[in-house]
N, C-alpha and C positions, 0 to 999 in steps of 0.2 A: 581382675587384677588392676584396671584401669579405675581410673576417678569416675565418679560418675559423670554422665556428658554435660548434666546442667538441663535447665528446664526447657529448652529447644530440642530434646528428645523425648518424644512421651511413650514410645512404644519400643520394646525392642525383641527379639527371637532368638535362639542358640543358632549358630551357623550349622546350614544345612537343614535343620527344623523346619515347617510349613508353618506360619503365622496363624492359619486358622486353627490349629491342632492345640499351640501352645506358646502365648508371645509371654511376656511381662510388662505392665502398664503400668506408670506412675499414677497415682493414687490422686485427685485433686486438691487433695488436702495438704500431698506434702508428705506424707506420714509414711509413705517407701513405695512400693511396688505389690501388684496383685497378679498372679498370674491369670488369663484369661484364654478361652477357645474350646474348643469340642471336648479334648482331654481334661479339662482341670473345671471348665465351666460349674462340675455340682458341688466343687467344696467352695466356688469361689462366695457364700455368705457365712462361713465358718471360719475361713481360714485369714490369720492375720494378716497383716501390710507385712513386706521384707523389705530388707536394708539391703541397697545396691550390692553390697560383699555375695549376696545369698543370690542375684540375679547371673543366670548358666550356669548356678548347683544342679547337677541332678541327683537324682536318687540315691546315688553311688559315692556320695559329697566329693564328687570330682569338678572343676570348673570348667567349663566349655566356654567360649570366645561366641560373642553376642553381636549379632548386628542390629543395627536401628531400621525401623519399620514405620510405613505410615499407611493409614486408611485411604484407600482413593473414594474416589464420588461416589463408586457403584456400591462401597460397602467393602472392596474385595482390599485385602493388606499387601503391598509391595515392597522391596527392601529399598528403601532411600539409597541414593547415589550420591 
């Protein structure tokens, strides 16, 4: 329901969600958002870019409230503060 945060967020999760199951990542190019993680990793060379509207759609096209996520050193994803 928010604007998108602008390009100082590149990752974000549904709240409550684990990061590594299923986050949404801005795309390099610009072109939207890819989901990525355990869950979604096999459609992710099939499946289009989305438009920030469609990030915390789930299945049920209900919107869940997303927080922002970032990669630490080790690889493992933590929710930005």
């Amino acid at each position: 329901m928010d604007l998108d945060p602008g390009a100082s967020v590149r990752a974000v999760v549904r709240y409550g969600e684990e990061p590594e199951l299923r986050r949404a990542v801005r795309r390099p190019d610009g072109s939207g958002w890819s989901e990525h993680g355990a869950m979604v990793n096999f459609y992710h060379d099939i499946t289009p870019p989305m438009s920030w509207t469609r990030v915390g759609t789930c299945w049920a096209e209900t919107s869940h409230p997303v927080v922002a996520v970032r990669e630490d050193a080790d690889g493992s994803w933590v929710v930005q503060a």
